[in-house]
C-alpha atoms as one frame of an Amber mdcrd trajectory, in Angstrom:
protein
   0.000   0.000   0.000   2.604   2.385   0.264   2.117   5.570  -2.421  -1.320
   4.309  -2.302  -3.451   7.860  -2.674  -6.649   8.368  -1.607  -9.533  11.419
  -1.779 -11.093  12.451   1.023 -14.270  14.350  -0.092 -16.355  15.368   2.818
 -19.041  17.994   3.733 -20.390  19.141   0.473 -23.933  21.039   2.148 -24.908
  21.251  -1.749 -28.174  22.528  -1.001 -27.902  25.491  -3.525 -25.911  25.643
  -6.686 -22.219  27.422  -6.283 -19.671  27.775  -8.421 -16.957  26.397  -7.002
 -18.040  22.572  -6.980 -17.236  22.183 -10.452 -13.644  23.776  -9.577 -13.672
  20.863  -6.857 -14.687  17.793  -9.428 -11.650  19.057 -11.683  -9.505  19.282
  -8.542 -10.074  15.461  -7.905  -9.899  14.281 -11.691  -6.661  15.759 -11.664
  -5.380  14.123  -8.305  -4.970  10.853 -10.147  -5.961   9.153  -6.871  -6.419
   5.195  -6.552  -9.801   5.468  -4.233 -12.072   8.267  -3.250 -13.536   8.302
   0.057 -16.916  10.315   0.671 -17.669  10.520   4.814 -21.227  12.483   4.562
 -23.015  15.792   5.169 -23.633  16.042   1.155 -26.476  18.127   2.009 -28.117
  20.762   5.016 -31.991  20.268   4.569 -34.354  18.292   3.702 -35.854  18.566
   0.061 -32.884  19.455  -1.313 -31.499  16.513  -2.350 -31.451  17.762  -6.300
 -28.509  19.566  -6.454 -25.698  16.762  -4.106 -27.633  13.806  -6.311 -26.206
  16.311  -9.323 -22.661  16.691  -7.935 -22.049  12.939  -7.213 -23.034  12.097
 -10.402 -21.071  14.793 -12.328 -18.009  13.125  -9.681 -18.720  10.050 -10.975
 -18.924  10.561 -14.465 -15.771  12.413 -14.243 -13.590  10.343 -11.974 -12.984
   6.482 -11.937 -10.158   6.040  -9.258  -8.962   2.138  -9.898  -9.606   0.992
  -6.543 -13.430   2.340  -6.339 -15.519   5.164  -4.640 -16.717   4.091  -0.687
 -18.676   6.416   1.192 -20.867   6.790   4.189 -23.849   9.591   5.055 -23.431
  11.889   7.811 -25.986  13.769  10.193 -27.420  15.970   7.757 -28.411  13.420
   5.215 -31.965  12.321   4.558 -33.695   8.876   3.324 -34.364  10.288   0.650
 -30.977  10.774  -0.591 -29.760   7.446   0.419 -32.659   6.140  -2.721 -31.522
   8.674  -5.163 -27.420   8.090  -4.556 -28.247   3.849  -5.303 -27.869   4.009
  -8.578 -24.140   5.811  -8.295 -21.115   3.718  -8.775 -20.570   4.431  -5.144
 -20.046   1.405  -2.840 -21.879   2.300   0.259 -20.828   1.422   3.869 -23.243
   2.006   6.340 -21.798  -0.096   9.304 -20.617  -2.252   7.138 -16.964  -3.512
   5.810 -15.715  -4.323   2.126 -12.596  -5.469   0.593 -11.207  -3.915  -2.467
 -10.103  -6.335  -4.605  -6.456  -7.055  -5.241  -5.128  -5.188  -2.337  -4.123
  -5.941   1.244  -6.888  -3.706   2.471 -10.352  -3.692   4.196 -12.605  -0.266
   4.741 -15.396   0.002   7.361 -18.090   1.997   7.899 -19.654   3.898  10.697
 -22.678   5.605   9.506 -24.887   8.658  10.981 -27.631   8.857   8.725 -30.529
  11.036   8.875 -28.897  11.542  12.678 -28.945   8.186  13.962 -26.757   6.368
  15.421 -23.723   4.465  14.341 -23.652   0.909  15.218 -20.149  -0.750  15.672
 -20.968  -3.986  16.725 -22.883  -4.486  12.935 -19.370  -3.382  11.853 -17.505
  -5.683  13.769 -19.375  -8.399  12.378 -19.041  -7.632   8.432 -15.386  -7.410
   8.814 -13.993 -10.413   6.754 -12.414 -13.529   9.094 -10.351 -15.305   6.519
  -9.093 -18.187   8.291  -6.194 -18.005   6.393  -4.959 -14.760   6.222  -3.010
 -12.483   8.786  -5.595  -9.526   9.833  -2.294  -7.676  10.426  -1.326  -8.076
   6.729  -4.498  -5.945   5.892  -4.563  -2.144   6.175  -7.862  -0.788   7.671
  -9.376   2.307   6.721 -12.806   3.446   8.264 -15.108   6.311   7.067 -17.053
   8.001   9.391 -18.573  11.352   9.448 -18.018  11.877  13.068 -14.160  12.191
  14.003 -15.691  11.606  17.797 -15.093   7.927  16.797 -12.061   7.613  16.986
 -11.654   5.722  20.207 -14.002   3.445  18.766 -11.864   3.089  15.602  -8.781
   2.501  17.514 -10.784  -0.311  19.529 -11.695  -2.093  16.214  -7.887  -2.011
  15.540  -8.222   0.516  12.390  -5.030   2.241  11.130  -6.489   5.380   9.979
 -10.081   6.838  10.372 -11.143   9.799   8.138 -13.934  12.064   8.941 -15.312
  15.473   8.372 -18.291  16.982  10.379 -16.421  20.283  12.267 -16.245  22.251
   8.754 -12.354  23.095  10.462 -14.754  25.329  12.460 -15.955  27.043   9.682
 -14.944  30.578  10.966 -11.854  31.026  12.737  -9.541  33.689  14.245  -6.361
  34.341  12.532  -4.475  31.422  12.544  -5.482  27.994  13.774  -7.905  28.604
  16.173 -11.533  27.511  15.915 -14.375  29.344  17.775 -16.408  26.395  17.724
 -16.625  22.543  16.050 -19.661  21.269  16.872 -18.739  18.501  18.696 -17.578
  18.196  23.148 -14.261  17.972  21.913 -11.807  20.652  22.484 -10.882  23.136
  19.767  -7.264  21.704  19.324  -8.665  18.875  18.110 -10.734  20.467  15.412
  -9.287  19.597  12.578  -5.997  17.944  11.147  -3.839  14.644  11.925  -4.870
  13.039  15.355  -3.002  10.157  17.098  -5.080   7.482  19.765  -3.017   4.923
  20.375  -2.364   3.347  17.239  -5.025   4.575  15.265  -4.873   8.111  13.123
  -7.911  10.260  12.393  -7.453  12.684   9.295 -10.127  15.465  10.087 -10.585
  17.319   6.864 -12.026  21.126   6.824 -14.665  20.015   4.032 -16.197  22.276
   1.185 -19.151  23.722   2.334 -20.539  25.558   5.150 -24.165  25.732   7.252
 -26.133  28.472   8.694 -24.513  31.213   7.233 -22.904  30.511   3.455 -19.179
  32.023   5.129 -15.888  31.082   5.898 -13.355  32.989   8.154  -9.569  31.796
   7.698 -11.063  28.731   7.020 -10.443  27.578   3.155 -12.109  24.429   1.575
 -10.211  21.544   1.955 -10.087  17.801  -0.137  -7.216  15.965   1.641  -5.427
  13.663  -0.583  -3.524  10.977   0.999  -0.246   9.391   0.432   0.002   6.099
   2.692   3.700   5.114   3.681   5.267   2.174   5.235   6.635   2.784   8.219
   6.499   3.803  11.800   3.567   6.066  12.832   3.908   9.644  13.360   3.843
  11.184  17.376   3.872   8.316  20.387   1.354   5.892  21.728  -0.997   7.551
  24.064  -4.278   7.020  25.485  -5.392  10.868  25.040  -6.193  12.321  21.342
  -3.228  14.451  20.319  -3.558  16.702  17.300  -0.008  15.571  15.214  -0.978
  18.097  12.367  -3.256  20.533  12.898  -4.691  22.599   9.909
């Protein structure tokens, strides 16, 4: 897996139409990744699931990573979404597992949909149990919308977790510091590279925004990820540190 790349696409709130999400569509096309990962909130309200059903399909019309698309739905999505995005070349999670084929990997999936709650024992259980094959041999990757997961990810043994949700804050003061990230965490772990225990949580910033359409030193943000062999970054604790923040 290492130089493996992936796309993390994350908080669209496509309610409305705005011009940059073509600009971001282009941006991933040109990445050149091997796998895009979606981890929810494509849209604020429901009724407006129009305009997200448009941009996922324009995504996936546009960009066929070798390795697939996996996603899971965040707070904000409705039921009705989930029936419109079927049809999408988009291999769903929920709290599920799957394994890419031809690669030492497995990706979960903790799901939030419609503001329910995640269920990691159903996760647990779709995670394959080859009999003879070294779990340890596999990489794990889980997608979940809330980054407040990630003692649970580290529990289910996963290497990295990526999630969205905290928008970076949205609207910051000048330099790193979030005002607020909607979660009981604490604002130094808004949004970056976290370390628990062996586990690492990429929090992404995410495209778009809710209650007001406005972002204070607080740009857009589509991590894309280069996985490398090797040691892991920081030391093994059992608090949450923040190895990168951004």
């Amino acid at each position: 897996m290492d130089g493996f790349r992936i796309a993390h696409v994350t908080d669209l709130h496509a309610d409305v139409p705005r011009r940059y999400y073509r600009g971001i569509i282009d941006a991933v096309a040109a990445a050149h990744v091997d796998l895009i990962a979606l981890t929810g909130d494509y849209m604020t309200r429901r009724g407006r699931e129009a305009h997200p059903l448009k941009i996922l399909r324009t995504l996936c019309q546009n960009v066929s990573p070798p390795h697939g698309i996996y996603g899971v739905f965040g707070n904000h999505d409705s039921i009705a979404l989930v029936g419109k995005l079927e049809p999408l070349p988009v291999q769903w999670l929920g709290n599920g597992a799957a394994t890419p084929k031809a690669l030492p990997l497995e990706i979960l999936g903790l799901d939030f949909l419609n503001f329910g709650q995640c269920d990691a024992s159903a996760t647990l259980t779709a995670r394959p149990h080859e009999t003879d094959a070294d779990p340890h041999e596999r990489a794990a990757i889980m997608l979940c919308h809330y980054p407040t997961c990630l003692p649970i990810a580290a529990d289910l043994g996963v290497d990295l977790m990526l999630s969205g949700h905290t928008h970076g804050g949205q609207c910051r003061l000048p330099g790193p510091q979030a005002l607020i990230n909607s979660t009981d965490w604490p604002l130094r772990l808004t949004s970056g590279v976290l370390r628990h225990r062996d586990t690492l949580c990429v929090i992404s910033r995410g495209i778009g925004e809710v209650h007001l359409p406005l972002r204070v030193f607080c740009p857009r943000q589509i991590p894309v990820l280069t996985l490398r062999r090797g040691p892991l970054p920081g030391i093994r604790t059992d608090t949450i540190v923040n190895l990168r923040p951004w």
